[in-house]
C-alpha positions in Angstrom: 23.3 128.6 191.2 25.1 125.3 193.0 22.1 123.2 192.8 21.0 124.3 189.5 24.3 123.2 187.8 23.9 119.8 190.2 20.7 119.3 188.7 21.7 119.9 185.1 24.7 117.1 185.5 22.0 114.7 186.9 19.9 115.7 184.2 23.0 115.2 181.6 24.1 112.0 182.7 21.1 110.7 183.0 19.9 111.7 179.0 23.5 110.2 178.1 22.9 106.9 179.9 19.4 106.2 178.7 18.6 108.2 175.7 22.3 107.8 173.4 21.9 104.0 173.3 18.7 103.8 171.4 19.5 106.5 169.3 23.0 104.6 168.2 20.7 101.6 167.4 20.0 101.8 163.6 23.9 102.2 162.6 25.5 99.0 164.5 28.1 99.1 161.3 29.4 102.4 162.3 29.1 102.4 166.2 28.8 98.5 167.4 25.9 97.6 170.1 26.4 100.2 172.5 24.5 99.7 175.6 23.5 101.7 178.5 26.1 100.4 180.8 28.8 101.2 177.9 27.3 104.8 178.7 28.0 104.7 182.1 31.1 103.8 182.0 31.7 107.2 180.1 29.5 109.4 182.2 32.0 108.1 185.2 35.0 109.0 183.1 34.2 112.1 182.6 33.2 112.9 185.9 36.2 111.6 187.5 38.1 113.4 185.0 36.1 116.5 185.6 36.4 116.1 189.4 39.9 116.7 188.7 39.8 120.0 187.4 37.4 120.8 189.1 39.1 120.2 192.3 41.9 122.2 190.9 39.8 125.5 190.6 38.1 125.4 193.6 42.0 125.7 195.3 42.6 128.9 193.7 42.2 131.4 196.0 39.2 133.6 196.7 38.2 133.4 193.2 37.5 129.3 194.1 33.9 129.4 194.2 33.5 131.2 190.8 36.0 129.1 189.2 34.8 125.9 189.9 30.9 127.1 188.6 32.4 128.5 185.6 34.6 124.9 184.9 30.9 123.1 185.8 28.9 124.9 183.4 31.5 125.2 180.5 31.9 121.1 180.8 27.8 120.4 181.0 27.7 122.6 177.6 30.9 120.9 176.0 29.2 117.6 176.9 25.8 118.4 175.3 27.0 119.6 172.5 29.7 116.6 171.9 
């Protein structure tokens, strides 16, 4: 389960970094010129915001472990579907 949800974030941030830039392209009005470093910048935001939290569940208890996979997965499906 670990190293599926480690492969999903890859997977995530990657998409985010490469993918969101072109597809912001046609409405430069709206948006500005977002670029893929732009993108990065929010990927590590979040995942230093995340790491947080995440650090935080691990420390409770015996019920750590679940925590922390439960805080992982619920963030990768807030993030694709922000």
């Amino acid at each position: 389960m670990n190293g599926v949800l480690v492969l999903v974030s890859i997977l995530v941030g990657a998409f985010l970094v490469l993918a969101v830039p072109s597809l912001v392209v046609p409405y430069p009005p709206e948006y500005g010129v977002i670029t893929s470093f732009d993108m990065s910048k929010a990927v590590l935001l979040c995942a230093v915001l995340g790491a947080g939290g995440a650090f935080y569940a691990y420390k409770q208890g015996e019920q750590g472990a679940f925590l922390l996979r439960l805080f992982v997965g619920a963030l990768l499906i807030r993030v694709l579907l922000g």
